[in-house]
VOGU-122466 format. One record per residue: residue in one letter; x, y, z of N, C-alpha, C, CB in turn. Coordinates in steps of 0.05 Angstrom, whole numbers, plus 5000, padded with zeros to 4 digits. Each point is the difference from the previous one (the first is absolute). Glycine has a CB too. Layout:
# VOGU-122466
AXYZXYZXYZXYZ
...
# end
This chain:
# VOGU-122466
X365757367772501249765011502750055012497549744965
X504850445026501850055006499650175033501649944943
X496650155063498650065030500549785013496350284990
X501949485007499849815022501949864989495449995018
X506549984975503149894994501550105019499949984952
X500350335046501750115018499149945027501250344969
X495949645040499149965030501049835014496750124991
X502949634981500749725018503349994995494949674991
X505550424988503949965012500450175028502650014943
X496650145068500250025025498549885022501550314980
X497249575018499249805009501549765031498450134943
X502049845077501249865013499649715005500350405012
X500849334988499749754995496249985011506649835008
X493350275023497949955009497250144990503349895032
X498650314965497050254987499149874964502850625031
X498749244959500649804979498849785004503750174993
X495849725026498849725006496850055006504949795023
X494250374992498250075005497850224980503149845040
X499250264943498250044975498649844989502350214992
X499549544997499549744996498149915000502849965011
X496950015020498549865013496250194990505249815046
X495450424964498250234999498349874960504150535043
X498049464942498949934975498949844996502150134989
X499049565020498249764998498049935013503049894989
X496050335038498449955018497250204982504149885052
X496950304917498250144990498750275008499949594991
X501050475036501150215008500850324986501049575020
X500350364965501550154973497850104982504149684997
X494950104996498849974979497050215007502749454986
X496050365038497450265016501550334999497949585047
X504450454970500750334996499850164970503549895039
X498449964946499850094972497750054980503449805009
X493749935004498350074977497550265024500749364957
X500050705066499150145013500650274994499949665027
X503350284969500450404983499150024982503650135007
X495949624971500250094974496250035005505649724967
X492750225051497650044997498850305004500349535012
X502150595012499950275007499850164979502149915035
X500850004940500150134986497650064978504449875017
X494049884967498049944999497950205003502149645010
X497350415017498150115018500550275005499449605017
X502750584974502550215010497350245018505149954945
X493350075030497050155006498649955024499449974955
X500749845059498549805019501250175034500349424958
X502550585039501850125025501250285005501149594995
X498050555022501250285003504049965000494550165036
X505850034941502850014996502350085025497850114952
X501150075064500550015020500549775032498250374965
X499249515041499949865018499149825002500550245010
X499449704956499049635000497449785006504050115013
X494450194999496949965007498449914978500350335032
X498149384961497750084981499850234999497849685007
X500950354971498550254981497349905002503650144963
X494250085050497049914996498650164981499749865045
X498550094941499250204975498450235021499049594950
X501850575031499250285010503050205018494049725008
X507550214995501950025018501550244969500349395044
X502550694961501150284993501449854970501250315059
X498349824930501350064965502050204997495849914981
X506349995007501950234986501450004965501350005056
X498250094930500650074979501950104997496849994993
X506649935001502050134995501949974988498850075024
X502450174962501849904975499950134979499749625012
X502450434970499450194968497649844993505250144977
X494150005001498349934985499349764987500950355000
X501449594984501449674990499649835014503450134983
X496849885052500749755008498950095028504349814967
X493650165039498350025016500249815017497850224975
X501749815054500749785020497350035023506250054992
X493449725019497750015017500849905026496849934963
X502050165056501049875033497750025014504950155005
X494049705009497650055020500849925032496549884959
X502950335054501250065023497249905022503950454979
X496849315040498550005027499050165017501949774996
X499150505008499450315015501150134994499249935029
X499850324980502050314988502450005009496750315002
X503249565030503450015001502449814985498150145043
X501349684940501749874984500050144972499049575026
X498450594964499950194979501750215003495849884992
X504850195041501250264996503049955003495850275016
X504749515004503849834991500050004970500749575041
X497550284946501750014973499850294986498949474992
X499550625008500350314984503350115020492750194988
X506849875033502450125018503049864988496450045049
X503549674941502149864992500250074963499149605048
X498950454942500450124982500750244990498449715005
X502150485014500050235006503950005003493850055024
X505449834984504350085017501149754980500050125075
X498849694914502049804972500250284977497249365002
X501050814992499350214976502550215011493449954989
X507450145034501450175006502149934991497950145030
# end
């Protein structure tokens, strides 16, 4: 909460009014339960580029042992950004 505290104290009268506005028109409310569906769904979207995921499409298994992590990738070339990005975060 202390996030969107700090956002809106910077905030400008108009950019302030039109939030406002943005809220009561429900607006707000559609974006928010839209991320939180993504989130939901995390399995559903290539981590990379946001594409549905169709079954059959790329699997990755990664992570110690303990705490195993899953990502399914739209094509090899979004499989191979994230390995390549995991590659140079590990360096």
């Amino acid at each position: 909460m202390n996030k969107l505290k700090h956002t809106v104290e910077k905030l400008s009268f108009e950019e302030l009014m039109q939030l406002k506005r943005e809220i009561e028109s429900g607006k707000v409310e559609q974006l928010i339960n839209s991320q939180l569906e993504r989130f939901k769904n995390n399995n559903q979207v290539c981590p990379v580029c946001n594409t549905a995921i169709r079954d059959g499409d790329l699997t990755l298994m990664f992570g110690p042992e303990n705490f195993r992590k899953k990502a399914s990738f739209c094509a090899t070339d979004c499989l191979e950004y994230f390995i390549g990005k995991l590659k140079r975060d590990i360096k």
